[in-house]
C-alpha positions, 0 to 999 in steps of 0.5 A: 415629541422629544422622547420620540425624537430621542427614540427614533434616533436610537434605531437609527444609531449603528449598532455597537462595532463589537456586535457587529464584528463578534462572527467575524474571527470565527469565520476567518478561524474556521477558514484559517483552520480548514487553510492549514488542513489543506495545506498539511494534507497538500505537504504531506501527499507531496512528501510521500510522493517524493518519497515514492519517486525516489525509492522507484529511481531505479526502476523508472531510468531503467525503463526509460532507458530502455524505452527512449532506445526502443524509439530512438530516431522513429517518428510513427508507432508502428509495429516495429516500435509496438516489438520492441516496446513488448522487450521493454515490458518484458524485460522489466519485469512486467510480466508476459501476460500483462505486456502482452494486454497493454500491447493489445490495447495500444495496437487498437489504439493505433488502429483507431487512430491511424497516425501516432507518434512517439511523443506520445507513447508515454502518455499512453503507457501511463494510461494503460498501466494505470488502468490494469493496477489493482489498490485497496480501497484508499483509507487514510486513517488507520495507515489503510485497515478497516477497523471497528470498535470493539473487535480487533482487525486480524492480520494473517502475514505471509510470504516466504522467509527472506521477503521482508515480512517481518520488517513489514509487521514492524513497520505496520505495528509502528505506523498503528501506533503512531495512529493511535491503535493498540496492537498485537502481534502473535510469534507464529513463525515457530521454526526460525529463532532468529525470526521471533527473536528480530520480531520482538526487537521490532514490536518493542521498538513500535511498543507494540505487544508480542506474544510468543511460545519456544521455537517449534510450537505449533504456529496455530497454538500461538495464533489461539494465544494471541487473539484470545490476550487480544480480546481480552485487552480490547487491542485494535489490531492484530498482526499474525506472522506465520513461517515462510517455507515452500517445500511443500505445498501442500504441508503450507497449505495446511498449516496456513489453513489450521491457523486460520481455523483456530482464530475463528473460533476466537474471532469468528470472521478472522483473519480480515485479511490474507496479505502477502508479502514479496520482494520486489526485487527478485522479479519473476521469482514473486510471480512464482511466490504469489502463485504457490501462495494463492493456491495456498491460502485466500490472499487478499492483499499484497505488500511488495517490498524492497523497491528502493534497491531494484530496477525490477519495480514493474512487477508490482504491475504485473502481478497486481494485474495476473492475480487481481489482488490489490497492492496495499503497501510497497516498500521504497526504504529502510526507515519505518516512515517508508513503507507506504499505502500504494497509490496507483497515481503516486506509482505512476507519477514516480515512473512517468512524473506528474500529468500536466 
């Protein structure tokens, strides 16, 4: 009976305090660790949103400006105010045929409704302009591209000189090399030497590697050169500037197609992307860009520049809209952290403030 006795009292003794606490700190590490991750993706959306907010100032007291006096001391939306809202879109660069689509839409919302009032225009301005922005598929690794191991991501970059193209290929070159990936960019801007000479001093800030030949190579020659050294280094992605001439379209189309043909005898599927840069700040005059350089090339993508120094931001609605190519990056500052993957609620939110 002793031994029993001593038996049942050791299954009934608590197991030892260490035992029974050893999950415990790993759980609340694991909870700690997914906390903290939150948290520096809750900081880092916030950061980027102010960021955005800031460099669209200009656009959005102009477009409200505009605004609160197209409504100035009227209660009811109706046509009058859907007339003066028309010369608001218009005016800031939105574009006809996009002002005249979110016209349409808020006149049947008004018809549906019977009653509107004023207050409650921005909201429905926020919707309709949310609805016509094209993005590209948000990736939050590799600052937006699509990588694959094993094969370098072909970038072919145009736009016309003066647009902000180099500075974007820097920019981008820098923020892939912040992510890890290692990057090519090819000189295939031959005719300007103050082009290839500003593109070096930006692939060697992002310690990225340039390949380049004389001023008035032939631009697919070095296109060739640098996806051939790309391979054969196992680089991550490559960035292709090209020249950004519009004196003929037809000689721009040529050129942009027999640099696309050269790299798909290296790269058979390149490039993977055709992204187009414009600056935001001329306005109608991108309209006019996009529609040389779609008719000239396959663009699958845009990156619009230069929105920090103009009111003229809402063109990125427009063209986005007309041409039904995602915006991939927008430009809201000089500093490398400030060209950003577009966001269309971040957008948004900078022109109207967060939703409630």
């Amino acid at each position: 009976m002793a031994l029993f006795d001593i038996f049942r009292r050791k299954k009934a003794e608590p197991a030892p305090v260490a035992e029974v606490q050893q999950s415990a700190p790993i759980e609340a590490q694991k909870s700690v660790h997914t906390e903290e991750q939150q948290s520096a993706h809750t900081e880092e959306h916030t950061s980027s949103q102010a960021e955005v907010t800031e460099g669209l100032k200009k656009t959005k007291e102009g477009f409200f400006g505009k605004l609160a006096r197209a409504v100035a001391g009227r209660s009811q939306v109706d046509a009058d105010v859907l007339d003066d809202l028309e010369e608001v879109l218009i005016t800031s660069d939105v574009g006809v045929e996009t002002t005249v689509k979110i016209i349409e839409n808020i006149e049947r919302r008004v018809a549906r409704d019977k009653y509107m009032n004023t207050s409650e225009l921005n909201s429905i301005l926020r919707e309709e302009i949310e609805a016509l922005l094209q993005e590209c598929e948000e990736k939050n690794e590799n600052f937006g591209l699509s990588i694959t191991e094993g094969t370098p991501y072909v970038v072919m970059v145009v736009g016309v000189n003066g647009a902000g193209k180099t500075t974007t290929i820097g920019k981008l070159a820098a923020q892939l090399k912040k992510a890890g990936k290692k990057v090519y960019i090819g000189a295939a801007d031959t005719f300007r030497a103050a082009a290839i000479d500003q593109l070096q001093v930006w692939a060697d800030r992002a310690g990225a590697t340039m390949i380049r030949q004389d001023m008035g190579s032939d631009p697919a020659s070095v296109a060739f050169d640098t996806l051939k050294s790309a391979v054969a280094n196992q680089a991550d992605v490559v960035l292709i500037d090209t020249a950004g001439r519009l004196h003929n379209k037809i000689g721009l189309m040529n050129e942009l197609s027999k640099i696309r043909n050269v790299m798909a005898k290296i790269i058979p599927d390149a490039p993977h992307e055709v992204m187009l840069v414009l600056d935001g700040s001329t306005g109608q005059n991108a309209f006019e860009q996009a529609r040389q350089f779609t008719a000239a090339t396959q663009v699958n993508s845009l990156a619009i520049t230069k929105l920090d120094g103009t009111a003229k931001g809402g063109v990125v609605i427009g063209i986005s809209d007309q041409f039904q190519i995602p915006v991939h990056y927008i430009g809201v500052g000089e500093g490398v952290d400030q060209l950003k993957i577009f966001d269309r609620h971040e957008y948004v939110n900078a022109l109207f403030g967060e939703k409630k």
